[in-house]
C-alpha positions in Angstrom: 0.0 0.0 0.0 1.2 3.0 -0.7 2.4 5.9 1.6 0.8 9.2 1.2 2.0 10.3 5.1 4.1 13.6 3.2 1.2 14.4 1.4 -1.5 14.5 3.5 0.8 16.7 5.7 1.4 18.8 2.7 -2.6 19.5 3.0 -2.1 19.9 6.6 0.0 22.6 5.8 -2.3 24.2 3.5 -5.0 24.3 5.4 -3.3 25.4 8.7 -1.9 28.2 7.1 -5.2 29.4 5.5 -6.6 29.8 9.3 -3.4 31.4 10.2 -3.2 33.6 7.1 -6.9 35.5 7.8 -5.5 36.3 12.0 -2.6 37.7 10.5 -4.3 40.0 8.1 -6.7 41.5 10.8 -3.7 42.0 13.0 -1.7 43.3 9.9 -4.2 45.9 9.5 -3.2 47.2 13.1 0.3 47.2 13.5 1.7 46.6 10.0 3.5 43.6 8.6 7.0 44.2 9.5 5.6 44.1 13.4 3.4 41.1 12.6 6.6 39.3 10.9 8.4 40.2 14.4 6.0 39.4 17.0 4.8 35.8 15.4 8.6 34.5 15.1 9.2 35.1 18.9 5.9 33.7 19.7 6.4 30.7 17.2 9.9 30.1 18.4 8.7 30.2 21.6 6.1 27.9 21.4 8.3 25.6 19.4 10.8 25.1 22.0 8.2 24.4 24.6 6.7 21.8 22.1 10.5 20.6 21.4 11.2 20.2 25.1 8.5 18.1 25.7 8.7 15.9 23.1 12.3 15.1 23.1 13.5 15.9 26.6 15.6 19.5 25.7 14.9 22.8 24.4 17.4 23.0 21.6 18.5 20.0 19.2 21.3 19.1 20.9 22.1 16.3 18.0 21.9 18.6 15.0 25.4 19.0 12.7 26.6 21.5 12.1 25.8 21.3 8.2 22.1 21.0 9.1 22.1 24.4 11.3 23.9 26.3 8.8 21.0 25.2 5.7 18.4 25.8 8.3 19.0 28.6 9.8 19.1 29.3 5.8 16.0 28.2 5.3 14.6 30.3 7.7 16.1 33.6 7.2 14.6 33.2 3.5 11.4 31.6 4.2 10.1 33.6 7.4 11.9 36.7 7.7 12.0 37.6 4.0 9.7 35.7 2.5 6.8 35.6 4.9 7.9 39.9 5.2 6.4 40.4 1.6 3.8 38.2 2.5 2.1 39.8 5.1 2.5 43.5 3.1 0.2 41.4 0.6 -1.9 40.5 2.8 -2.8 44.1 3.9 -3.2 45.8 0.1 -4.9 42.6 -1.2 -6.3 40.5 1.4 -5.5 36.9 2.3 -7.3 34.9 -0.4 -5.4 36.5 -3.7 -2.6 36.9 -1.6 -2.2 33.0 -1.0 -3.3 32.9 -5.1 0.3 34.4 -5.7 2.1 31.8 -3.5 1.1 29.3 -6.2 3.9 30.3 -7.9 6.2 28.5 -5.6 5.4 24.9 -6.2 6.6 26.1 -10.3 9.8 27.7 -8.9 10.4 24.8 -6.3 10.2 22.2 -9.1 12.5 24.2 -10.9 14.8 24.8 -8.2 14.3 20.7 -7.4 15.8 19.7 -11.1 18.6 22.2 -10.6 19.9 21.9 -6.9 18.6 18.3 -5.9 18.0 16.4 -9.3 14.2 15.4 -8.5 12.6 14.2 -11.4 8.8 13.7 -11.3 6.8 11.5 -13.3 4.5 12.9 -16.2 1.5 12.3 -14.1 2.5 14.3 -11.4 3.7 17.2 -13.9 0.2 16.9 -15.1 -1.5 16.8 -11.7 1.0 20.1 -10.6 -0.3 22.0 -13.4 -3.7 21.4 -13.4 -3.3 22.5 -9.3 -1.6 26.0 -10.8 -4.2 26.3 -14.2 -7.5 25.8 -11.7 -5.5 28.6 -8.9 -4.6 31.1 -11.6 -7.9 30.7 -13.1 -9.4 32.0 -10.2 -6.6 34.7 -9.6 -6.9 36.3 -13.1 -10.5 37.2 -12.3 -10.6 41.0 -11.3 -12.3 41.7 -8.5 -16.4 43.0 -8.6 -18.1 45.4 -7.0 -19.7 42.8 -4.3 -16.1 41.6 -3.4 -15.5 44.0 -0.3 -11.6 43.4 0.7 -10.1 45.2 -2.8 -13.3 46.2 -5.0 -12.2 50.0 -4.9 -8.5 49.5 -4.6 -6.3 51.5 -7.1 -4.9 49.5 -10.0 -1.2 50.4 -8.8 -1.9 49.0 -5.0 -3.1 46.2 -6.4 -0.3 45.8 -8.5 2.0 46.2 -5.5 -0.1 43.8 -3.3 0.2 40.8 -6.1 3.9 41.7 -6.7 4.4 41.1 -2.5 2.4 38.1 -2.9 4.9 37.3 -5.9 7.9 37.6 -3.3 6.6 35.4 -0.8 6.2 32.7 -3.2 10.1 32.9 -3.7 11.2 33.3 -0.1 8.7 30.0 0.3 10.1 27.9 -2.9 13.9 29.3 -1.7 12.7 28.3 1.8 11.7 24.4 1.0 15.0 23.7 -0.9 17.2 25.1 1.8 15.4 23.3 4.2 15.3 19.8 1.9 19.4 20.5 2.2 18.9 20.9 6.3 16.6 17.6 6.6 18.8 15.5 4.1 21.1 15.4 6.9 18.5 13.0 9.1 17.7 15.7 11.5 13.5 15.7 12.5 11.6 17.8 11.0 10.2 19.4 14.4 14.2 19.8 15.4 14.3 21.7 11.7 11.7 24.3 12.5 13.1 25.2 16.2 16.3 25.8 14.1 14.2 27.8 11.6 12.3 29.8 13.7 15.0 30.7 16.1 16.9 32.2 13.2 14.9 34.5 11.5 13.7 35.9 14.9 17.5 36.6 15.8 17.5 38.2 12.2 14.0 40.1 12.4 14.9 41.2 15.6 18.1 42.7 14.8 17.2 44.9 12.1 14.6 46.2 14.6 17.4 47.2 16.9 19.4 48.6 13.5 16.4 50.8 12.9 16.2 51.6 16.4 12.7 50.7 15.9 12.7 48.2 19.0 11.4 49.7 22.2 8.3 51.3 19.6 7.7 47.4 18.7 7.1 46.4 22.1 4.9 49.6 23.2 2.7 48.8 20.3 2.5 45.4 21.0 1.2 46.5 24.6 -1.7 48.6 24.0 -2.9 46.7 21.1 -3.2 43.4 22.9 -6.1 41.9 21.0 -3.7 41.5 17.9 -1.0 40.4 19.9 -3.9 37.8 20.6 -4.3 37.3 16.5 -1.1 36.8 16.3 -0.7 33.8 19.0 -3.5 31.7 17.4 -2.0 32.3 14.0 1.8 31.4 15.3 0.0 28.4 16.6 -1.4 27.5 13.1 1.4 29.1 10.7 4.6 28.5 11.7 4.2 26.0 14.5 1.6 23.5 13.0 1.8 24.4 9.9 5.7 24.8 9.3 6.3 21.4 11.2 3.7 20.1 8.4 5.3 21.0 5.6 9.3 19.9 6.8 7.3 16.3 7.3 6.3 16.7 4.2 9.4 17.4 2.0 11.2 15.2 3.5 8.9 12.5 2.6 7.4 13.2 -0.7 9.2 15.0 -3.4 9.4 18.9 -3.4 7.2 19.8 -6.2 4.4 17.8 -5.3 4.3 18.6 -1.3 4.7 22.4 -2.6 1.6 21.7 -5.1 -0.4 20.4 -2.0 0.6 23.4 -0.1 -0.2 25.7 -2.5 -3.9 24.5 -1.9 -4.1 27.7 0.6 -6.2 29.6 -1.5 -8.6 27.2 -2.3 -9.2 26.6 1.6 -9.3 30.3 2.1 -12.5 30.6 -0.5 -14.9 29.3 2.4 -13.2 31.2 5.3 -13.0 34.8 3.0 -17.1 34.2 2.3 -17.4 33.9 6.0 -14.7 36.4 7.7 -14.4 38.8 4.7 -17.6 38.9 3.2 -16.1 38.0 -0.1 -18.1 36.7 -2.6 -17.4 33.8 -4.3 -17.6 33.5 -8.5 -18.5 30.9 -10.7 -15.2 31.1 -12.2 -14.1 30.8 -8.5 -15.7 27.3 -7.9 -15.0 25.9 -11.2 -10.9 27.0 -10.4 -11.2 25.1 -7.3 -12.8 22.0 -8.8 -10.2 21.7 -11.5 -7.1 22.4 -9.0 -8.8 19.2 -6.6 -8.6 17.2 -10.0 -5.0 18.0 -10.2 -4.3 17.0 -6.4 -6.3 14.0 -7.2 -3.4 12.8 -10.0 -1.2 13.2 -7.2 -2.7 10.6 -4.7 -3.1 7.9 -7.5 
């Protein structure tokens, strides 16, 4: 029988990060992304380590090389403090659902990346399967917004621009992210050991170029008197880069890059039922028949 353990996590991922992603945008909207990036990698590193101590017996990963530090601590310098920066800016101009619709682009430029760097070569059903997942998500992303879609029916053509063109980052610092971290896990370190390692890098590194911009002591007071995003930003750690995160370095280590990044990529389609409810947005036609052919495409990858 076959083993689909890495991708079911890989939807695991998806779905935990579409929760995560609508908390972040209402706390976004308060204190801006750079402070959202900031705040949710000390709480998610912090949460991470309690959750590491528990299940292995110590805080850090004692057992970890060298090599596998150095490609993680990689990994998440690209993926969280970078990547997940433009990110969050989309999510403000744009909202969460068409923000997620840009990270599709990173299961194309971590199959590329794949070939190159790690010599992964999928079969021509899963090609097919990955680009029926990225035709049914850009179908639904190339539809303009209407007049009964509330989160960016009046936004200017050039913030909308912008917003997609953040959204575009992230999906690098995500597709850079996976590979660095497939070159951390290749090692044989657990994937729960990799994202402590992860997480407690980029927070050094967001951190730091707070203190550069002399822009720490502000973080914290606004952290203090707005402590209902604070709360936002805790659940969302919880589902982003602590459930979530651990998913997908499960996943890529046991299925191959382009088709856990595929699964992942799934975001947006979970986000169509949360935006109708939380946003008020209103879901097309075009919308539903996007998502029906991305599920065929995930379907080809199960079989």
């Amino acid at each position: 029988m076959t083993d689909f353990t890495g991708e079911l996590a890989a939807l695991g991922t998806a779905l935990a990060f579409a929760l995560g992603s609508s908390l972040y945008t209402f706390a976004g909207r308060k204190l801006g992304s750079p402070l959202v990036n900031r705040a949710r990698m000390f709480i998610a590193a912090l949460m991470m380590i309690i959750i590491h101590a528990v299940a292995y017996g110590e805080l850090l990963p004692s057992q970890a090389s060298q090599e596998a530090v150095i490609w993680l601590s990689l990994s998440g310098i690209v993926g969280f403090a970078l990547g997940d920066l433009f990110l969050f800016q989309a999510f403000i101009l744009i909202g969460p659902r068409l923000s997620m619709l840009m990270m599709a682009l990173a299961p194309v430029l971590s199959v590329i990346l794949a070939w190159v760097l790690l010599g992964e070569i999928l079969s021509a059903q899963s090609l097919l399967g990955i680009a029926l997942t990225l035709a049914g998500i850009f179908w639904v992303i190339s539809e303009r917004q209407t007049k009964k879609t509330k989160d960016v029916s009046d936004m200017p053509p050039r913030t909308y621009l912008l917003g997609l063109l953040f959204g575009f980052g992230g999906a690098v610092g995500q597709a850079g992210g996976l590979i660095l971290s497939k070159f951390g896990l290749n090692t044989g370190i657990e994937p729960m050991s990799g994202n402590v390692i992860r997480l407690i890098a980029a927070t050094i590194v967001v951190w730091l170029i707070a203190a550069a911009r002399k822009d720490l002591f502000s973080s914290l007071s606004r952290l203090r008197n707005h402590p209902k995003s604070v709360g936002y930003i805790t659940i969302a750690s919880l589902f982003g880069p602590v459930i979530g995160v651990s998913l997908s370095l499960l996943a890529i280590q046991l299925a191959p890059v382009g088709i856990a990044s595929t699964l992942m990529s799934l975001t947006p389609i979970f986000l169509i039922p949360i935006s109708y409810v939380v946003f008020k947005e209103t879901t097309s036609w075009r919308a539903i028949l996007g998502t029906l052919v991305a599920f065929a495409g995930t379907a080809l990858l199960f079989v």
